[in-house]
Biopython code that builds the backbone (N, CA, C, O; Angstrom):
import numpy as np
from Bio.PDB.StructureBuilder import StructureBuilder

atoms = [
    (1, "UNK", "N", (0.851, -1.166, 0.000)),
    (1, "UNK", "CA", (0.000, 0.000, 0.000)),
    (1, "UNK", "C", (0.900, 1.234, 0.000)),
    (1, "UNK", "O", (1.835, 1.224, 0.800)),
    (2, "UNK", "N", (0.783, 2.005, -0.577)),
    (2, "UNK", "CA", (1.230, 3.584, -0.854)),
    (2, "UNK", "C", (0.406, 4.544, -0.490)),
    (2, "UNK", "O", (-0.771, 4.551, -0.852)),
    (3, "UNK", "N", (1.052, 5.665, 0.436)),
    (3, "UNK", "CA", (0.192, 6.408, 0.772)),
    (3, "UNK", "C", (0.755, 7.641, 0.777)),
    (3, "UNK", "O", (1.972, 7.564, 0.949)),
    (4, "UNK", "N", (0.291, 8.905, 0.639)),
    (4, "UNK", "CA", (1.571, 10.146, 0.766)),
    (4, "UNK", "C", (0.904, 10.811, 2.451)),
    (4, "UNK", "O", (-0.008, 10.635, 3.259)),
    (5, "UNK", "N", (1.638, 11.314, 2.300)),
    (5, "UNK", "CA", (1.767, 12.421, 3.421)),
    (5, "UNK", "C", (2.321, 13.294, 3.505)),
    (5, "UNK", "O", (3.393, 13.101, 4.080)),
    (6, "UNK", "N", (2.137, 14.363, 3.179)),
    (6, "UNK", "CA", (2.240, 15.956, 2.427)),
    (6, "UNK", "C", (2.263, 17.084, 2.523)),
    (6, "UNK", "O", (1.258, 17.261, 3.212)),
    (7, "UNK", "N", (2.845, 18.445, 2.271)),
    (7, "UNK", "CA", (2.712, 19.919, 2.983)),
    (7, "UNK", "C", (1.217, 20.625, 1.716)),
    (7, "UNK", "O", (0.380, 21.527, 1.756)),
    (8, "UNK", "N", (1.647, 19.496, 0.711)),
    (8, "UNK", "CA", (1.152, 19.859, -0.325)),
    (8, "UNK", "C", (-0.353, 20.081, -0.262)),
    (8, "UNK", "O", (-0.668, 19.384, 0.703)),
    (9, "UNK", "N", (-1.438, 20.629, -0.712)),
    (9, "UNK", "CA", (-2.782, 20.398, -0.573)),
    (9, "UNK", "C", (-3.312, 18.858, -1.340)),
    (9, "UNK", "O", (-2.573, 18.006, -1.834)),
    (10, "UNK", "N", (-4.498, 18.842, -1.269)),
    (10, "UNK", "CA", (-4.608, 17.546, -1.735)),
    (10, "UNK", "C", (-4.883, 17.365, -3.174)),
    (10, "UNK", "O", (-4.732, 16.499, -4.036)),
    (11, "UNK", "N", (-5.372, 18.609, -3.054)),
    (11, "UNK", "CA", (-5.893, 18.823, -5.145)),
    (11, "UNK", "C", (-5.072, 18.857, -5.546)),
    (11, "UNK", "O", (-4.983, 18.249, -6.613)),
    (12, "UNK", "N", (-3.997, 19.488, -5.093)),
    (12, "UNK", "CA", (-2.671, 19.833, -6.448)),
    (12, "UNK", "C", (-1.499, 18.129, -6.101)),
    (12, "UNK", "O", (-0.482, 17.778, -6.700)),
    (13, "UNK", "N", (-2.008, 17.658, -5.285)),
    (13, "UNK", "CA", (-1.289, 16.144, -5.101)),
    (13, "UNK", "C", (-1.752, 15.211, -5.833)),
    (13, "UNK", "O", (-0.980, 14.439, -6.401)),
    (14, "UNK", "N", (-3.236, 15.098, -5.970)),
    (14, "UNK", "CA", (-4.120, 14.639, -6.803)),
    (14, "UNK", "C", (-3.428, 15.311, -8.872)),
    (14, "UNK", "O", (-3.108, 14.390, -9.624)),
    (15, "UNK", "N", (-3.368, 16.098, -9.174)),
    (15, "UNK", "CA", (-3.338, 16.581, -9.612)),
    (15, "UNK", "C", (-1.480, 16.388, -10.615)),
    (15, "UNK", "O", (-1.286, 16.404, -11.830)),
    (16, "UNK", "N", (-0.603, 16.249, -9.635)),
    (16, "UNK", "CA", (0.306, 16.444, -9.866)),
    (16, "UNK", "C", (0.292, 14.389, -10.022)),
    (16, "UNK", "O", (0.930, 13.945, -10.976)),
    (17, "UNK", "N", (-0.136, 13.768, -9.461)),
    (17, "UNK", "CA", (0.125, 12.349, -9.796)),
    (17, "UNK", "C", (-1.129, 11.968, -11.053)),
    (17, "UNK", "O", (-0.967, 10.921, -11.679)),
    (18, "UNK", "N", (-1.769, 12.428, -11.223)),
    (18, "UNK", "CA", (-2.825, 12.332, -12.796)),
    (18, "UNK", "C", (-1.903, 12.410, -13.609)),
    (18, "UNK", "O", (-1.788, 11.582, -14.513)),
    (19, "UNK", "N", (-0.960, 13.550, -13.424)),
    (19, "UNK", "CA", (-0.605, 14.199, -14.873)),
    (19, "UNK", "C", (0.897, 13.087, -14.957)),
    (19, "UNK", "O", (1.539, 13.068, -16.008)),
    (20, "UNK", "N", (1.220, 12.440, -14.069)),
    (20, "UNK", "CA", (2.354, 11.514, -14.038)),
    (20, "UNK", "C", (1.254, 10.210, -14.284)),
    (20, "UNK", "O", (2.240, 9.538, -14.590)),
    (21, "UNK", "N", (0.494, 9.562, -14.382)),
    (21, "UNK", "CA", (-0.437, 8.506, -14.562)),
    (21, "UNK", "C", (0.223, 7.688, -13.397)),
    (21, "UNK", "O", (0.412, 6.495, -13.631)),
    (22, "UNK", "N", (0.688, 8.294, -11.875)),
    (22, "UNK", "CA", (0.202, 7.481, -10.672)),
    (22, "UNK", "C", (-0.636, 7.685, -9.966)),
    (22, "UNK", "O", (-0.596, 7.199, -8.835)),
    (23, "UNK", "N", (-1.822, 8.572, -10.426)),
    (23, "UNK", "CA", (-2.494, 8.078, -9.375)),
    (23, "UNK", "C", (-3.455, 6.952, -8.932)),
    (23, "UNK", "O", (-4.378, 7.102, -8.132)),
    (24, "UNK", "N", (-3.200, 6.082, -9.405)),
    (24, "UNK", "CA", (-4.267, 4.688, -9.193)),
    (24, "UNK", "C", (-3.055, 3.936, -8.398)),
    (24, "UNK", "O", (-3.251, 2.722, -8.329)),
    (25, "UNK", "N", (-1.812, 4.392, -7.766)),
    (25, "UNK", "CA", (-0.835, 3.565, -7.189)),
    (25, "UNK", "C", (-0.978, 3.880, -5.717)),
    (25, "UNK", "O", (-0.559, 3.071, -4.889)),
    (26, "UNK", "N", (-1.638, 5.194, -5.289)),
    (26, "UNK", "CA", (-1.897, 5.677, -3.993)),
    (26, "UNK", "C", (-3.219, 5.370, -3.452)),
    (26, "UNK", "O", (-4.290, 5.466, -4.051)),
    (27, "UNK", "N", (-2.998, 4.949, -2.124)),
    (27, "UNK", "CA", (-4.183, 4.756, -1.487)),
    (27, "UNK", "C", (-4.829, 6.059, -1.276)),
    (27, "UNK", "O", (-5.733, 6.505, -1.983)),
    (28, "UNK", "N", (-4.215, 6.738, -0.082)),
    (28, "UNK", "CA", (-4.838, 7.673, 0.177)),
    (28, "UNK", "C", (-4.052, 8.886, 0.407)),
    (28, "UNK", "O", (-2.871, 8.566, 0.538)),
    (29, "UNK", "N", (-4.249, 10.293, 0.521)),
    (29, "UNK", "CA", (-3.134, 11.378, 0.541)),
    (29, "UNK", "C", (-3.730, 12.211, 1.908)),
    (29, "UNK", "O", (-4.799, 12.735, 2.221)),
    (30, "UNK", "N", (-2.089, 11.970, 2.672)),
    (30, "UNK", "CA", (-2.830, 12.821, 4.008)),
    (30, "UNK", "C", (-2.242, 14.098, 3.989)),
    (30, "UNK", "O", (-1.012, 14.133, 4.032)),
    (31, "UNK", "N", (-2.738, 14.936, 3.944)),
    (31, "UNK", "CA", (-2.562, 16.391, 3.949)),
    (31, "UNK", "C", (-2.244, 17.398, 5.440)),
    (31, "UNK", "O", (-2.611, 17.031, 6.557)),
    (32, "UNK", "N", (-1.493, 18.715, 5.176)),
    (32, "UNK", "CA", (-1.323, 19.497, 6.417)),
    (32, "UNK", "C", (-2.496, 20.198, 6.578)),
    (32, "UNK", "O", (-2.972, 20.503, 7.671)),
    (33, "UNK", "N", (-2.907, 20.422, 5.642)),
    (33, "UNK", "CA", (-4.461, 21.399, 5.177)),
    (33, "UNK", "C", (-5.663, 19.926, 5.529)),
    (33, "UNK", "O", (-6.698, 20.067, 4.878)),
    (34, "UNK", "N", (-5.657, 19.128, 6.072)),
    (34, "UNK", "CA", (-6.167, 18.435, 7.067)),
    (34, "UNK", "C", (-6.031, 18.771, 8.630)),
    (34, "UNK", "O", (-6.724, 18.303, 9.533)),
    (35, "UNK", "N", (-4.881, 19.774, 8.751)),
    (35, "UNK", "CA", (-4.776, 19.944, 10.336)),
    (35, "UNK", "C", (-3.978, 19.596, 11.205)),
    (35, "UNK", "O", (-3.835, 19.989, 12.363)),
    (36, "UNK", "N", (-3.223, 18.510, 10.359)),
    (36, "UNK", "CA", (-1.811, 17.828, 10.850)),
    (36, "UNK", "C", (-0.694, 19.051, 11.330)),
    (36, "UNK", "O", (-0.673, 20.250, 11.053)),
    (37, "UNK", "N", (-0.004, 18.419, 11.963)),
    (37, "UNK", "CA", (1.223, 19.567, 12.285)),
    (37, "UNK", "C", (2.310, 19.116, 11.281)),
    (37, "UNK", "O", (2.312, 18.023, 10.715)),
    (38, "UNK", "N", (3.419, 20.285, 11.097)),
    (38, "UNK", "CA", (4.312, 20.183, 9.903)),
    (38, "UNK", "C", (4.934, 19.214, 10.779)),
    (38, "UNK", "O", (4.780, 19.162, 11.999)),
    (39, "UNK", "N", (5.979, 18.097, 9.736)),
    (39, "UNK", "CA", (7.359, 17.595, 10.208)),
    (39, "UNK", "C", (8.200, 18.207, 10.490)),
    (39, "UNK", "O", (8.524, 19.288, 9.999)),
    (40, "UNK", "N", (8.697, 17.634, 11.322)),
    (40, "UNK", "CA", (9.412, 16.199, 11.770)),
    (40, "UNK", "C", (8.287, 15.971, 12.757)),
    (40, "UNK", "O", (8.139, 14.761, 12.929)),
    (41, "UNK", "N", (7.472, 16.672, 13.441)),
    (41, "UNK", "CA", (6.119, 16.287, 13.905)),
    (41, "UNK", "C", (6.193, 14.882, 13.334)),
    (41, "UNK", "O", (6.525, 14.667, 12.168)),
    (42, "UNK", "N", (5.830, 13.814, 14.316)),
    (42, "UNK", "CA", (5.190, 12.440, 13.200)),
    (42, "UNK", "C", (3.984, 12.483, 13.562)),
    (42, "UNK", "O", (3.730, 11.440, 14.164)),
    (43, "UNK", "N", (2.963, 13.263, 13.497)),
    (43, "UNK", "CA", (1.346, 13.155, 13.479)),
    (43, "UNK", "C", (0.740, 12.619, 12.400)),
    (43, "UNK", "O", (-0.171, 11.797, 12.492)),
    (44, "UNK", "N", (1.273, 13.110, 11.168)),
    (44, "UNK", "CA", (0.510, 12.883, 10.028)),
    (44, "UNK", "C", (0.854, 11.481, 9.386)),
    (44, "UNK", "O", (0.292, 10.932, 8.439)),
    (45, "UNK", "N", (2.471, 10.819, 10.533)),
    (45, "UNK", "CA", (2.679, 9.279, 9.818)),
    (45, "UNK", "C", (1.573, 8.611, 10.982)),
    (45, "UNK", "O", (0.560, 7.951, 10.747)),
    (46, "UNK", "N", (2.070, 8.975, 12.149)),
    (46, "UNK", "CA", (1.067, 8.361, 13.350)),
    (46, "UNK", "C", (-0.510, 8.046, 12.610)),
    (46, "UNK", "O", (-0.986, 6.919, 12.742)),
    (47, "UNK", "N", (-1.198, 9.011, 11.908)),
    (47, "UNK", "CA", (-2.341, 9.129, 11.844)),
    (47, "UNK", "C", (-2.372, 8.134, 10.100)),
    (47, "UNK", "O", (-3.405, 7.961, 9.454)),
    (48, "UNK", "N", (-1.373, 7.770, 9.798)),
    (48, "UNK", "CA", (-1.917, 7.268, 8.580)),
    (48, "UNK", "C", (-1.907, 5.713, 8.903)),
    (48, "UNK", "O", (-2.535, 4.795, 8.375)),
    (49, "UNK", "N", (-1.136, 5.719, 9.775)),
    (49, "UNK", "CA", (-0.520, 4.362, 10.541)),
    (49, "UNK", "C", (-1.653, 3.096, 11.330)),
    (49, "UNK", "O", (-1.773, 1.894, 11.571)),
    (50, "UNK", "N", (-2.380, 4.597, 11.497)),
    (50, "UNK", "CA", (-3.362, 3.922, 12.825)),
    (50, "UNK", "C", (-4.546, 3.688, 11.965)),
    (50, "UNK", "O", (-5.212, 2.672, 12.162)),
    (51, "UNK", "N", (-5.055, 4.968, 10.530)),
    (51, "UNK", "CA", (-6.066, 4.762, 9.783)),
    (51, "UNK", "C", (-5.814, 3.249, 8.611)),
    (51, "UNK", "O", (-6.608, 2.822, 7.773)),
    (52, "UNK", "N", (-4.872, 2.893, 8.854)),
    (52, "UNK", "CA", (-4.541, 1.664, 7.939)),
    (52, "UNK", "C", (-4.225, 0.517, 8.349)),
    (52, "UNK", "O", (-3.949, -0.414, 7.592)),
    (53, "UNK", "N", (-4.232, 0.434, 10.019)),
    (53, "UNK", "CA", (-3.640, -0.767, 10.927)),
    (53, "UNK", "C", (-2.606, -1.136, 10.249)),
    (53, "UNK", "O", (-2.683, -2.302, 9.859)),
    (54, "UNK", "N", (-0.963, -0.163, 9.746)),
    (54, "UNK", "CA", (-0.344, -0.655, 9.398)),
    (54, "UNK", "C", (0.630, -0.848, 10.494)),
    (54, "UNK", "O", (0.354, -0.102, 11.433)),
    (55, "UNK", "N", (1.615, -1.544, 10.699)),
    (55, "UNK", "CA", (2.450, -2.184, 11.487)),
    (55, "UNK", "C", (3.803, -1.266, 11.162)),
    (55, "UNK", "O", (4.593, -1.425, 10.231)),
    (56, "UNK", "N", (3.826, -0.398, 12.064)),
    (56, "UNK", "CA", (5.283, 0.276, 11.849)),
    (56, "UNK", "C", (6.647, -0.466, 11.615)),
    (56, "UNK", "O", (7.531, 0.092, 10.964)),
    (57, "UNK", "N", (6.783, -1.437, 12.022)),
    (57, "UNK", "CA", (7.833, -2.347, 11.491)),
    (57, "UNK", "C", (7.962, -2.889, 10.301)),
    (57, "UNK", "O", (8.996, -3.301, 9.775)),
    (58, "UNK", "N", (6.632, -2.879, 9.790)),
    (58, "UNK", "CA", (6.574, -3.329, 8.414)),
    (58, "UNK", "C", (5.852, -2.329, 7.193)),
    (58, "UNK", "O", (4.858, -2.542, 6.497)),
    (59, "UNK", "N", (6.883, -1.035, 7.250)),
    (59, "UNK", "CA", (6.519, 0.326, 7.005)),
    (59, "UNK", "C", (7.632, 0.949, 6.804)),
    (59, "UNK", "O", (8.629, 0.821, 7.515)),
    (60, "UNK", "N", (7.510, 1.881, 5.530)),
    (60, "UNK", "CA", (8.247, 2.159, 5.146)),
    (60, "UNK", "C", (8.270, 3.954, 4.910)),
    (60, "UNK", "O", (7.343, 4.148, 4.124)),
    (61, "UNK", "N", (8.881, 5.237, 5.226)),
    (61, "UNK", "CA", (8.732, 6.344, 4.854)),
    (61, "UNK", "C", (9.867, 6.775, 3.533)),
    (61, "UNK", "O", (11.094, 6.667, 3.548)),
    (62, "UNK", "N", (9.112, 7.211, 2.596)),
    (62, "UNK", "CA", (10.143, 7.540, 1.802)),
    (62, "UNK", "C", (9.838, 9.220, 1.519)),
    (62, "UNK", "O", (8.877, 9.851, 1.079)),
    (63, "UNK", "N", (11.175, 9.562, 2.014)),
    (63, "UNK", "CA", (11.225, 11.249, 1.736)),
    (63, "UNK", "C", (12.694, 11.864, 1.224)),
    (63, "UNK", "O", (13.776, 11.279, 1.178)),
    (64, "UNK", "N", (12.447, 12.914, 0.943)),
    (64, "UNK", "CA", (13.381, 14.034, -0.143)),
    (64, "UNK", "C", (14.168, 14.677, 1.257)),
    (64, "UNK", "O", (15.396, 14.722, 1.189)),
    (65, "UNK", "N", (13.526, 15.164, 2.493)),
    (65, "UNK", "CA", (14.296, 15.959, 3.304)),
    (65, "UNK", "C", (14.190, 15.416, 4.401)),
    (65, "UNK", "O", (13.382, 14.583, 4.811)),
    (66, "UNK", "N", (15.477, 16.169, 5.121)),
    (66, "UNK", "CA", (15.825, 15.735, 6.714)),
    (66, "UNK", "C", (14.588, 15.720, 7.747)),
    (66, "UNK", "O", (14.589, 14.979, 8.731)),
    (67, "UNK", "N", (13.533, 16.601, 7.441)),
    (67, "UNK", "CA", (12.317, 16.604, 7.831)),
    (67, "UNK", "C", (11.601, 15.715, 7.930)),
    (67, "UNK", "O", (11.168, 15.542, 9.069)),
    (68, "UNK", "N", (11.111, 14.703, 6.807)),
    (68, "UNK", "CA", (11.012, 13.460, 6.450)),
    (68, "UNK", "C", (11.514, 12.580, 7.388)),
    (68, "UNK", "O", (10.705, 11.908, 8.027)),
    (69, "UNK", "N", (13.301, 12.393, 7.693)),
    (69, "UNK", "CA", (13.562, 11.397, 7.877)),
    (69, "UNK", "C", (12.965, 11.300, 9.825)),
    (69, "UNK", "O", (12.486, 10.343, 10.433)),
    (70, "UNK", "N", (13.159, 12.188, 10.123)),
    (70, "UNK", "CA", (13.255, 12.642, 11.258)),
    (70, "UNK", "C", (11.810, 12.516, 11.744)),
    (70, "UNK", "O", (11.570, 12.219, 12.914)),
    (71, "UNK", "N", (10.561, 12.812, 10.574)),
    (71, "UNK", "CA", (9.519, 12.355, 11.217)),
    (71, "UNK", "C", (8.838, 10.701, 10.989)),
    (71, "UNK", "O", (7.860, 10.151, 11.495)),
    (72, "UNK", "N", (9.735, 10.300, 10.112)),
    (72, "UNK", "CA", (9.764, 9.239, 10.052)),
    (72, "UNK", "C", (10.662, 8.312, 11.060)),
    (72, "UNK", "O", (10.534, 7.093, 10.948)),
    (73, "UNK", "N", (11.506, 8.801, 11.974)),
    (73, "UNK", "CA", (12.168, 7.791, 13.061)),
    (73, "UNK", "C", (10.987, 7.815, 13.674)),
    (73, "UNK", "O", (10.347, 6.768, 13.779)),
    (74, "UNK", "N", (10.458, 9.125, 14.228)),
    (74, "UNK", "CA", (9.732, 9.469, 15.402)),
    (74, "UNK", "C", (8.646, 8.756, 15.659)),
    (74, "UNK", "O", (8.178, 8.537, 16.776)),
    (75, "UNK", "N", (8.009, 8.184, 14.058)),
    (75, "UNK", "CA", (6.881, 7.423, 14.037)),
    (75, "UNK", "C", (6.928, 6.052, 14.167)),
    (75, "UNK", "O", (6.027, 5.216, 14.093)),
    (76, "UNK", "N", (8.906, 5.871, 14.507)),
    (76, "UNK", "CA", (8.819, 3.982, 14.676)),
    (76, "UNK", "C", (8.881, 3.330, 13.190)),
    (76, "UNK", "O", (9.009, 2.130, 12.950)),
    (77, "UNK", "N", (8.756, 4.446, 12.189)),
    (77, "UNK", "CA", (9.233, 3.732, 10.678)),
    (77, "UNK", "C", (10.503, 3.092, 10.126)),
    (77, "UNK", "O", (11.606, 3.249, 10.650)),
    (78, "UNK", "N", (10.308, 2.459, 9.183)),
    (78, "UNK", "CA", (11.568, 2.730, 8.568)),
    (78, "UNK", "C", (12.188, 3.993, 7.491)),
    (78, "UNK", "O", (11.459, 4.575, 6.688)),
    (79, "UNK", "N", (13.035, 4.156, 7.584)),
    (79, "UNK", "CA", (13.209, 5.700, 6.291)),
    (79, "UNK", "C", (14.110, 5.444, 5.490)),
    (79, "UNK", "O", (15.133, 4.847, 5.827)),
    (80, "UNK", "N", (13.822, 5.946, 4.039)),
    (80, "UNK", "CA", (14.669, 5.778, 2.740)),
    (80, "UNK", "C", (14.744, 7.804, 2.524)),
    (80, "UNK", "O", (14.026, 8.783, 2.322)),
    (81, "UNK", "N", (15.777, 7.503, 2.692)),
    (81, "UNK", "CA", (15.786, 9.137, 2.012)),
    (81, "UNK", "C", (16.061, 9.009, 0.542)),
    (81, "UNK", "O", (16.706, 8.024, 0.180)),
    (82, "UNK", "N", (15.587, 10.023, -0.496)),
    (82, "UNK", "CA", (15.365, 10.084, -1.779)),
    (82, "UNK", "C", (15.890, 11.069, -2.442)),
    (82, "UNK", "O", (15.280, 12.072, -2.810)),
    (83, "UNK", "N", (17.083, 10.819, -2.630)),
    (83, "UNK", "CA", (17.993, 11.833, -3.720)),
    (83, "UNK", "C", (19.261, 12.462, -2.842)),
    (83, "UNK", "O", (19.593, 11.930, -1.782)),
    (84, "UNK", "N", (19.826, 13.432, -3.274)),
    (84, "UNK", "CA", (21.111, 14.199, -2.685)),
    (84, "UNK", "C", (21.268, 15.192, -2.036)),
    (84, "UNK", "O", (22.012, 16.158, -2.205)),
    (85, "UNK", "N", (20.360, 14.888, -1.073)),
    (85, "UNK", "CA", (20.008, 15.954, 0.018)),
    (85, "UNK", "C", (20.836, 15.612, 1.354)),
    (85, "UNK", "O", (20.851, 14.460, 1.788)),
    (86, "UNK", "N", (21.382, 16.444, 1.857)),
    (86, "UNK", "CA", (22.186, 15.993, 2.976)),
    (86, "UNK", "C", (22.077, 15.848, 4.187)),
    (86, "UNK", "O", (22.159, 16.929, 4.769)),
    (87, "UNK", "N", (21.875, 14.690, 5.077)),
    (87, "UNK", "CA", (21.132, 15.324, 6.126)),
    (87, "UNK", "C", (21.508, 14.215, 7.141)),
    (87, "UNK", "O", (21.689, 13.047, 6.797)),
    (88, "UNK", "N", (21.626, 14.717, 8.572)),
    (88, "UNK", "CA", (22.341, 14.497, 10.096)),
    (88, "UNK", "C", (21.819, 13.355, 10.424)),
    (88, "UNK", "O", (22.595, 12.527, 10.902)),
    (89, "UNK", "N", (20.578, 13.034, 10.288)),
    (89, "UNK", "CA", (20.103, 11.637, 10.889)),
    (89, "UNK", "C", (20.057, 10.556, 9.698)),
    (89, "UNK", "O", (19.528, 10.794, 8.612)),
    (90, "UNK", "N", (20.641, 9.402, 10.016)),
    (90, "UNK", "CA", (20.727, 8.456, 8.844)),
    (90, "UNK", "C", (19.605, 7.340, 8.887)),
    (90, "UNK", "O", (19.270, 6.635, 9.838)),
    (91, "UNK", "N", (19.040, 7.382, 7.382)),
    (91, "UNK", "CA", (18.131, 6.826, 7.356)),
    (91, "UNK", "C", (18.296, 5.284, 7.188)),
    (91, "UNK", "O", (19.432, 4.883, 6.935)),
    (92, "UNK", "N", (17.287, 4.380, 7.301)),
    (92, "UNK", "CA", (17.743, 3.152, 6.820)),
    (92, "UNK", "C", (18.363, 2.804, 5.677)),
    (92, "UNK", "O", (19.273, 1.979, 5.603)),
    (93, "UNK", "N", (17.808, 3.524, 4.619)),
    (93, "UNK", "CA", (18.366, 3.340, 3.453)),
    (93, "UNK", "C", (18.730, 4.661, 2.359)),
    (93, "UNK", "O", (18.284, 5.732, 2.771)),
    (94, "UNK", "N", (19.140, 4.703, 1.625)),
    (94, "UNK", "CA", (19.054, 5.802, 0.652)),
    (94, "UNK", "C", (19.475, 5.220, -0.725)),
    (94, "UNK", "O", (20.124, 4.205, -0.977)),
    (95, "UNK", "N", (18.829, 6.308, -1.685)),
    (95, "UNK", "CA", (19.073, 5.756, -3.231)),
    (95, "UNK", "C", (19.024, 7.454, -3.847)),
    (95, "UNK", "O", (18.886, 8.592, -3.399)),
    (96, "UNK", "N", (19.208, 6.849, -4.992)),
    (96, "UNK", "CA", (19.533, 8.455, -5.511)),
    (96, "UNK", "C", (18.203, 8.652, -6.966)),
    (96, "UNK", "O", (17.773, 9.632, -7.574)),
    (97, "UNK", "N", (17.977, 7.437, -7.023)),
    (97, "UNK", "CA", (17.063, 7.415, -8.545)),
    (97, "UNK", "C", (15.659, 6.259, -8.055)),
    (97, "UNK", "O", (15.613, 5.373, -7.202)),
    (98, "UNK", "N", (14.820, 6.682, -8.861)),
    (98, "UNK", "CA", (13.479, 5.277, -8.678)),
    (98, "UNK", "C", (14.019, 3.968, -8.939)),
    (98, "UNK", "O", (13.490, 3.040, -8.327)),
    (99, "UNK", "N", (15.207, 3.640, -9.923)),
    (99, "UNK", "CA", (15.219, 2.710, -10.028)),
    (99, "UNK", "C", (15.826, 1.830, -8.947)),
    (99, "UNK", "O", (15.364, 0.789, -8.479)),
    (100, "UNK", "N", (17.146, 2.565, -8.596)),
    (100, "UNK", "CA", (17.693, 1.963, -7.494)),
    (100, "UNK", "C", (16.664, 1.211, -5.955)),
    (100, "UNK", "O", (16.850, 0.247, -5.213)),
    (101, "UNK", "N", (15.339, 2.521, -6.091)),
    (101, "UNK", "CA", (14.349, 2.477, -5.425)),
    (101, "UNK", "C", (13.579, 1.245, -5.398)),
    (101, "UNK", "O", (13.455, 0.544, -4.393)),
    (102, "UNK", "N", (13.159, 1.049, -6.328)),
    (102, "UNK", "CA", (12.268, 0.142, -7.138)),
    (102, "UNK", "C", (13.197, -1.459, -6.799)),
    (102, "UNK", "O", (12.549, -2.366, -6.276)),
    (103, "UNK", "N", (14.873, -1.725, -7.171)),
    (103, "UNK", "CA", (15.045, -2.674, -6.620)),
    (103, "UNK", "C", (15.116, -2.862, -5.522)),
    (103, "UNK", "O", (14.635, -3.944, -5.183)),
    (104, "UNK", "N", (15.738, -1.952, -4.340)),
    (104, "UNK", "CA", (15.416, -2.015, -3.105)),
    (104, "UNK", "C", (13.803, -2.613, -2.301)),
    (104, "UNK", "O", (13.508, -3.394, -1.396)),
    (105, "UNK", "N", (13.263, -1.946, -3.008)),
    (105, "UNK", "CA", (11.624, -2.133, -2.458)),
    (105, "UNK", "C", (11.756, -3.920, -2.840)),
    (105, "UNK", "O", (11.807, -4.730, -1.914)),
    (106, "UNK", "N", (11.794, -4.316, -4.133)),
    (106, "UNK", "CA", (11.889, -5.332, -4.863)),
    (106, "UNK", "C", (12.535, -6.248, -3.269)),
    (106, "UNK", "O", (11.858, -6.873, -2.452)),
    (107, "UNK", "N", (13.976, -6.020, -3.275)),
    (107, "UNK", "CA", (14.223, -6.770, -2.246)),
    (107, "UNK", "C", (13.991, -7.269, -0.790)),
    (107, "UNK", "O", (14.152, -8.298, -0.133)),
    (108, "UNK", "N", (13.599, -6.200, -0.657)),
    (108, "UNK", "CA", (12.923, -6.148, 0.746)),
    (108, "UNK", "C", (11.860, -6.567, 0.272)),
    (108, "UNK", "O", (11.847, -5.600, -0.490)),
    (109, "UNK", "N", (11.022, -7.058, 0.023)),
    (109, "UNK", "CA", (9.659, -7.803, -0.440)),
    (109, "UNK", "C", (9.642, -9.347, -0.642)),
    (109, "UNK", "O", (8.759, -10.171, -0.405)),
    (110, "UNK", "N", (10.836, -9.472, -1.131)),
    (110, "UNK", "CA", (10.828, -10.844, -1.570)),
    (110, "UNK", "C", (11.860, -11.335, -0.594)),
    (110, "UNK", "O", (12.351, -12.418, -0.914)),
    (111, "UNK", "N", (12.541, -10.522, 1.100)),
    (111, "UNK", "CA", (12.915, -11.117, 1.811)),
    (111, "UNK", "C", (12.217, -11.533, 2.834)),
    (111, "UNK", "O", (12.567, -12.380, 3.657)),
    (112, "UNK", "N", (10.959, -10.786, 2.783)),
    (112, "UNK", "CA", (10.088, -11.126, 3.820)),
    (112, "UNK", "C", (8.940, -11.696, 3.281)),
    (112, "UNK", "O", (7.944, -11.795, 3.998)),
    (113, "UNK", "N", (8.923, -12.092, 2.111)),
    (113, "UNK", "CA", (8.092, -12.773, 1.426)),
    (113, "UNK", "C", (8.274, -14.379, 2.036)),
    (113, "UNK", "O", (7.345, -15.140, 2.306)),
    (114, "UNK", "N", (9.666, -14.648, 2.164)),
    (114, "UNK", "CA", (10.180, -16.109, 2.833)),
    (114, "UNK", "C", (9.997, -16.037, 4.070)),
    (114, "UNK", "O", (10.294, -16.986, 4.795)),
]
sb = StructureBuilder()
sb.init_structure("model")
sb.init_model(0)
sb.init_chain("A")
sb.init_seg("    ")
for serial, (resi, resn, name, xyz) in enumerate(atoms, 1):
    if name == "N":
        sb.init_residue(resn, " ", resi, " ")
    sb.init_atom(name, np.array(xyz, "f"), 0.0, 1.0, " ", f" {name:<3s}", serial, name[0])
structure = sb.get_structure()
C-alpha cells in the first residue's frame, strides 16, 4: 500500500500524480491542510498508521528531506531518504534514482516474502 503524506494540498497532489499517470498507485493522501502539524512532527505518519492498521515495522517512509527522515524515526518507521540531500540523521536506506528504489523495495519484499 502507498500512501503520501504531504505539505502539499490535496488537489494539487491529486493533480500532480494524474498528470504523471500514478495516481491509481496511492491509497490515500494525508494532507497538512487536514490539520496535521508540519514535520518532523510524526502526526501525520502516526495518523496514517493507525487509519490503515499498518504495522510500523513493516513500514516504510520515503522522503526528499531531513524533515522526512526525522519524522519518520519518530513514528517507529523505517526511512529511505530520496535523492542528494544531505542530512544528520541516517536513514535506513538511501538511493539516488526510482530505479535503485524500485530494486530495493523489490528486495525487501521478496525477503520477507520467505
Amino acid at each position: 500500500m502507498n500512501l503520501i503524506a504531504t505539505a502539499r494540498k490535496v488537489a494539487s497532489t491529486r493533480a500532480l500524480l494524474a498528470a504523471h499517470g500514478m495516481a491509481d498507485l496511492f491509497t490515500e493522501i494525508f494532507s497538512l491542510e487536514q490539520g496535521y502539524p508540519p514535520k518532523p512532527d510524526p502526526a501525520i505518519l502516526l495518523a496514517t498508521l493507525q487509519r490503515h492498521a499498518l504495522n510500523p515495522a513493516e513500514t516504510m517512509l520515503i522522503g526528499r528531506h531531513e524533515l522526512d527522515i526525522l519524522a519518520g524515526q519518530a513514528a517507529g518507521v523505517a526511512t529511505c531518504l530520496f535523492g542528494a540531500a544531505a542530512v544528520s540523521s541516517l536513514p535506513a536506506l538511501h538511493v539516488q534514482d526510482y530505479g535503485s528504489l524500485l530494486v530495493c523495495l523489490d528486495e525487501l519484499s521478496n525477503k520477507d516474502a520467505r
